[in-house]
C-alpha positions as CSV (number, residue, x, y, z in Angstrom):
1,X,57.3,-8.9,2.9
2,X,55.4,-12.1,3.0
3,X,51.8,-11.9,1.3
4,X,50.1,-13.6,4.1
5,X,51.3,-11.1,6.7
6,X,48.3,-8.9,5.5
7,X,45.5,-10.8,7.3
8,X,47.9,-10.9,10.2
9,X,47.8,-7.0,10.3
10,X,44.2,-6.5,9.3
11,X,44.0,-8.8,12.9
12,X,45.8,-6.0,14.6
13,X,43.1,-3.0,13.4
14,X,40.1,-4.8,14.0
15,X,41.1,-5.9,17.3
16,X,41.8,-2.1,18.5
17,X,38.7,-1.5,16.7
18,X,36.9,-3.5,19.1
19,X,38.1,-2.4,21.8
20,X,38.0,1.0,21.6
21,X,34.3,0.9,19.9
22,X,33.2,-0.3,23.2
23,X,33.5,3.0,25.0
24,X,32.3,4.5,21.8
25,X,30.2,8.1,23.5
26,X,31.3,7.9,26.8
27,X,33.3,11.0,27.2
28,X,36.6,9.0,27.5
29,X,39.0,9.3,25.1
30,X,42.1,8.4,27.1
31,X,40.1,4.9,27.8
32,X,39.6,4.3,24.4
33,X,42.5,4.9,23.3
34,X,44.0,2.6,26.0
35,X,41.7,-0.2,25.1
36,X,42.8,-0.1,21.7
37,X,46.1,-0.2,22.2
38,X,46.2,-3.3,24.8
39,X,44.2,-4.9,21.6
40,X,47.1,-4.4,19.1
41,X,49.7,-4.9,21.3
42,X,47.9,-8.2,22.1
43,X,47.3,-9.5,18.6
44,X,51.3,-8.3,17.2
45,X,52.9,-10.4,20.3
46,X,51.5,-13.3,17.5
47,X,52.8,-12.0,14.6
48,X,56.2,-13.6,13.1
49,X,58.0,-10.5,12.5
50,X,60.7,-8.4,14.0
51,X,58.6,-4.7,14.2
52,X,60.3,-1.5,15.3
53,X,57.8,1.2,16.1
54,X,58.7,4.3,14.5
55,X,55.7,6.2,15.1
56,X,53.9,5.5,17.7
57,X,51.9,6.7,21.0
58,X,54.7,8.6,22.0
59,X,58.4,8.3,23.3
60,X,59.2,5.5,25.9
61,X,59.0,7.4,28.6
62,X,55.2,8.7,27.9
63,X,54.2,5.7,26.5
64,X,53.8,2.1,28.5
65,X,53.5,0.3,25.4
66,X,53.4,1.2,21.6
67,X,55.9,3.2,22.0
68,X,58.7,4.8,19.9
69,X,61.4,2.2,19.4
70,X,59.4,-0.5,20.8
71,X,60.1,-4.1,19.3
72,X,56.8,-6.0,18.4
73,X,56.6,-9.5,17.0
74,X,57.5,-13.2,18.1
75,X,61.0,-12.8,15.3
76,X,61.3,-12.8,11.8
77,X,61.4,-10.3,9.1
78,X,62.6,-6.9,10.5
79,X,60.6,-4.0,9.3
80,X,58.9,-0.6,10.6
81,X,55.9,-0.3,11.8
82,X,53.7,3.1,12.3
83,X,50.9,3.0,14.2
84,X,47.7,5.0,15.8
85,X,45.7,2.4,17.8
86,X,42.7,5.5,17.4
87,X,43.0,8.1,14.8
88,X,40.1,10.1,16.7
89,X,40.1,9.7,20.2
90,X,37.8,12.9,20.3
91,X,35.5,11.3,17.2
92,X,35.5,8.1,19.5
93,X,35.0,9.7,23.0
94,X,31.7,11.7,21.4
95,X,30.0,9.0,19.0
96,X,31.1,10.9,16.1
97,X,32.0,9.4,12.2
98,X,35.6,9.6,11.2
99,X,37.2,7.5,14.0
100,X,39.8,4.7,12.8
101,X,42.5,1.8,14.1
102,X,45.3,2.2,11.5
103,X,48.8,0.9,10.8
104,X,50.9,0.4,8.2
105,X,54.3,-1.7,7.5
106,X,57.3,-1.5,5.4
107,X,61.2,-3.0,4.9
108,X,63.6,-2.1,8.1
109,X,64.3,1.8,7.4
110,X,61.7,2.8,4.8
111,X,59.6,5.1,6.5
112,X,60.4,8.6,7.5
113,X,60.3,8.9,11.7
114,X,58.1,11.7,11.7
115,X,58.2,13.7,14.8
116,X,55.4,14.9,16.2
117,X,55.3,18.5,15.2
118,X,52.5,19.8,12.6
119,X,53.0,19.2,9.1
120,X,51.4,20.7,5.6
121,X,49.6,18.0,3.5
122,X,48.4,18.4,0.4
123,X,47.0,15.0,-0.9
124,X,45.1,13.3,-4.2
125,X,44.2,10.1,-6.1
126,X,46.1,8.4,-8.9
127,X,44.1,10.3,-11.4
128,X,45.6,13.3,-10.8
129,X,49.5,12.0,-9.6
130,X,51.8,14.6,-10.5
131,X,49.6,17.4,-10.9
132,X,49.8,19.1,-7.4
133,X,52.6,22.0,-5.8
134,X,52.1,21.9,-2.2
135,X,53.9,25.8,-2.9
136,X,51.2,26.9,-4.8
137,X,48.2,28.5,-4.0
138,X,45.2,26.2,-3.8
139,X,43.1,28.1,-6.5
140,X,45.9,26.6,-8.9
141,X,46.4,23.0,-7.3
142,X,42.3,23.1,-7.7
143,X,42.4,24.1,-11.4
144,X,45.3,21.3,-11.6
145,X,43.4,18.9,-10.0
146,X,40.3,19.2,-11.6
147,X,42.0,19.4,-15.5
148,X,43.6,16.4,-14.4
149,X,40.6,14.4,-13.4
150,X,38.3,16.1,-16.5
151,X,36.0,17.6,-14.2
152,X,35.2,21.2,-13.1
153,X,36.6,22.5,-9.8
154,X,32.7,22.6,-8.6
155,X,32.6,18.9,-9.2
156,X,35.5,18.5,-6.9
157,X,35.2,17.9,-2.8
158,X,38.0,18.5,-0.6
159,X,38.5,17.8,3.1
160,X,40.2,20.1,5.7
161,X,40.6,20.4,9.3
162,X,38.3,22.8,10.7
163,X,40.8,25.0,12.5
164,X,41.2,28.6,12.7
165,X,44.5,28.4,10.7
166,X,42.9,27.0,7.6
167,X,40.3,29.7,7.3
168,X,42.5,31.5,4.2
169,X,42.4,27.6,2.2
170,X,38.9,27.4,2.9
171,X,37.9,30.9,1.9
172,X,39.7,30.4,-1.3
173,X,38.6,27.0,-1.6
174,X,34.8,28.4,-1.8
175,X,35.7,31.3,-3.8
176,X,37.3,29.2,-6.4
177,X,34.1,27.0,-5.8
178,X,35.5,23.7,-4.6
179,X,32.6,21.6,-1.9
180,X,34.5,21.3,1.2
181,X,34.1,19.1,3.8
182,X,35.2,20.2,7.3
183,X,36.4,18.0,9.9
184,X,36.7,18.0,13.5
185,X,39.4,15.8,14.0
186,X,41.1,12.5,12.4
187,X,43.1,13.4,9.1
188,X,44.3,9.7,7.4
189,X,41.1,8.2,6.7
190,X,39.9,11.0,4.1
191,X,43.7,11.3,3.4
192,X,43.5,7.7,1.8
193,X,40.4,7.8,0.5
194,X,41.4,10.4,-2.1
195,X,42.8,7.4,-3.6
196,X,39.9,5.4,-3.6
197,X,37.4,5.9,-6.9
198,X,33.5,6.2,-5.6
199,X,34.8,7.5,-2.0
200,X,33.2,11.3,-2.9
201,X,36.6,13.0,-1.8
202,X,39.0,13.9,-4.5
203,X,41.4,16.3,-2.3
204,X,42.6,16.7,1.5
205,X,44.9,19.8,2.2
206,X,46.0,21.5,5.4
207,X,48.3,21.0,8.1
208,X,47.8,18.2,10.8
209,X,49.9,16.1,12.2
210,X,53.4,15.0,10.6
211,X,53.3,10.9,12.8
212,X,49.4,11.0,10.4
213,X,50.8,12.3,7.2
214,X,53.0,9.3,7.2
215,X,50.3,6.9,7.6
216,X,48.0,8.4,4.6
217,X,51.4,8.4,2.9
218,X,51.4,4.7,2.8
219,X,47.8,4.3,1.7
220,X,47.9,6.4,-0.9
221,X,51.1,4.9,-2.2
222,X,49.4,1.8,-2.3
223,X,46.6,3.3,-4.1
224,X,48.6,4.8,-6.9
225,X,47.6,8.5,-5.6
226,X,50.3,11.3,-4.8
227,X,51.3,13.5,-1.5
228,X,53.2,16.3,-1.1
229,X,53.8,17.7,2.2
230,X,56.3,20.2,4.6
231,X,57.3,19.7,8.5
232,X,56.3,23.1,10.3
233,X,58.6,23.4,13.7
234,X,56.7,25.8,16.1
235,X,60.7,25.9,18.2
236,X,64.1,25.3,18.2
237,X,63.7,21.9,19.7
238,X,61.4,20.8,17.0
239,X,64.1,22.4,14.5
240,X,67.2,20.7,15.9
241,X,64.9,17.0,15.5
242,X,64.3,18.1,11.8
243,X,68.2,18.4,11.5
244,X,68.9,15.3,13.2
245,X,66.6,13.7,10.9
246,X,68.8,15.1,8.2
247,X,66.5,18.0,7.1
248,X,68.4,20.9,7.1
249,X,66.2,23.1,5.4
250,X,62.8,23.8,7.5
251,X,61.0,24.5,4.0
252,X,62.0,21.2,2.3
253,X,59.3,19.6,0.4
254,X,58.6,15.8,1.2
255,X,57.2,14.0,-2.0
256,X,56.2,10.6,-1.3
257,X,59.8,8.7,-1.8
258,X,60.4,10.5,0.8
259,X,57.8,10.0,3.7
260,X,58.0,6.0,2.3
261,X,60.4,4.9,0.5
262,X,60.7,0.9,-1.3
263,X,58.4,-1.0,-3.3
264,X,56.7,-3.3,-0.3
265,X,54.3,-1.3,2.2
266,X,51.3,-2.8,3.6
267,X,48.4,-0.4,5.2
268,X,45.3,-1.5,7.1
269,X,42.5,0.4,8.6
270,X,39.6,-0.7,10.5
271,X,36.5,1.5,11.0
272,X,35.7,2.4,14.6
273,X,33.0,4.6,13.7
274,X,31.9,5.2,10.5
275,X,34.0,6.3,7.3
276,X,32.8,7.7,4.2
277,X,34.1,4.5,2.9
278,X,33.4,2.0,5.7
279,X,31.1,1.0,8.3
280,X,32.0,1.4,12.1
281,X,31.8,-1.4,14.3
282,X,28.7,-3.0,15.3
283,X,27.7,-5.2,18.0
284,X,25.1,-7.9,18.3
285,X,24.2,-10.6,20.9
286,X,27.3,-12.8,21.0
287,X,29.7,-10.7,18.6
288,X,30.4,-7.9,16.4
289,X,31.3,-7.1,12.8
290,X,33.8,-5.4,11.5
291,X,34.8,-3.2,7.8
292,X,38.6,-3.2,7.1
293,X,40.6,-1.6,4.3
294,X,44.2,-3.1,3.7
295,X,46.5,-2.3,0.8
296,X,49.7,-3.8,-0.2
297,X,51.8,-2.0,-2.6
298,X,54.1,-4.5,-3.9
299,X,51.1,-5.7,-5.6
300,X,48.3,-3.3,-6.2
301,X,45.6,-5.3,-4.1
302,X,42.5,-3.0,-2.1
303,X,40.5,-5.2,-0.5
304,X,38.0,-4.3,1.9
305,X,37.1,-7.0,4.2
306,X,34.1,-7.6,6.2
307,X,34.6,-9.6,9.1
308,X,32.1,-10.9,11.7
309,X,33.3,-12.1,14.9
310,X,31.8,-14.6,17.4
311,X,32.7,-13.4,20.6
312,X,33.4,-17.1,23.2
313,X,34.4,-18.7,19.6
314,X,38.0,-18.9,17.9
315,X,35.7,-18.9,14.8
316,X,34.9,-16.4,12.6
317,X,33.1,-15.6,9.1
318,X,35.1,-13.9,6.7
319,X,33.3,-12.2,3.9
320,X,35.9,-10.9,1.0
């Protein structure tokens, strides 16, 4: 993919950022969520490529736009795009941190169409690649993890969901004296940030959503970090989409080929609220200012990008 479609996508994230910032504590999380999406789908009707949304905000018929098999894109290059115009509608409809715009890009056919059905993660940073067994019992992926990195497992931090199902992982967690962080809601952002060196989280485990773990799938294959991770069906409808997606064994591992596969994915996030590794968006008289992350695989590049925009202007400040 060209180089320069980066920018063009870190465009995308702030502008749902934005957006959806706006109604930052007002209760409404659909609104939000709807404001961010009219903001990307704005900003990717400028974009010379030839998007296909595999994951989305639903299938066609729940979704007015940003939907499943939606084409984005004025022509060009064709590729896949996944997308959540809010990771966090709850975090964004109550004023709380963890809220992102996210997306991320790669070659026609290169990212698993997740369904949305739960789905068991287990993700780290480059520094311990390799070194985890989403079959294993945490204790050991801990002890792995933390042999790996040189450190003991007190040293380590690891983020769940805080949901009644994880309460066995976090009990043993604490008993094999791993710091956990619990979250409300809004898995990708401390996902990625496994893979980022100075972000304070070396681990996120648990099951979420499977459209999410493809997104933190990207990042931290940009980042040089490692992801395991295993489709849980609750039916026999959300079985029969795992065969037509050519699973045919419910317990099949997913390593990271095969959640995104190629050597070219771009991912960008932009900070609604704030991140352990970003700054939300914040407003001042006559514009606003932004924190980005984007990754490109192809070439190794993290850059976080600052931006401040002049609201009435087609200027703005970029600060790299």
């Amino acid at each position: 993919m060209d180089r320069q479609l980066s920018i063009e996508f870190v465009r995308v994230t702030e502008q749902a950022a934005l957006r959806s910032a706006k109604l930052m504590g007002r209760g409404d999380k659909e609104g939000a969520d709807q404001a961010a999406v009219d903001g990307m789908h704005q900003q990717f009707a400028m974009i010379p490529i030839s998007g296909t949304v595999v994951i989305g905000e639903g299938e066609m018929d729940e979704a007015p736009m940003l939907y499943i098999g939606e084409k984005l894109g004025k022509g060009g290059e064709e590729v896949d795009i996944a997308v959540d115009p809010v990771e966090g509608t709850n975090l964004v409809a109550k004023g709380k941190q963890g809220a992102i715009a996210v997306l991320a890009i790669a070659p026609k056919g290169c990212l698993l169409h997740a369904p949305d059905m739960y789905m068991q993660k287990i993700c780290v940073g480059p520094r311990a690649k390799g070194c985890i067994d989403i079959n294993a019992s945490i204790t050991e992926n801990l002890t792995n993890v933390a042999n790996a990195m040189k450190r003991k497992i007190s040293d380590l931090a690891v983020v769940i969901l805080d949901r009644e199902r994880h309460a066995g992982i976090i009990n043993e967690a604490r008993k094999a004296g791993a710091r956990i962080c619990l979250i409300s809601d809004g898995d990708v952002a401390p996902s990625v940030e496994c893979g980022i060196q100075g972000s304070g989280i070396h681990m996120a485990v648990g099951i979420g959503g499977a459209p999410e773990g493809v997104l933190a799938a990207v990042g931290l294959k940009c980042l040089g970090g490692d992801m395991q991770a295993k489709l849980i069906p609750q039916n026999e409808e959300q079985i029969k989409r795992m065969h037509a997606m050519g699973i045919k064994d419910v317990n099949k591992v997913l390593y990271m080929d095969d959640l995104v596969k190629g050597d070219d994915c771009i991912f960008t996030e932009t900070a609604i609220t704030d991140c352990f590794t970003m700054k939300g968006v914040k407003y001042f008289e006559g514009g606003a200012k932004t924190s980005t992350l984007v990754l490109r695989y192809k070439t190794g590049t993290v850059r976080f990008i600052e931006t401040v925009h002049r609201f009435g202007s087609s200027k703005t400040e970029v600060i790299l």
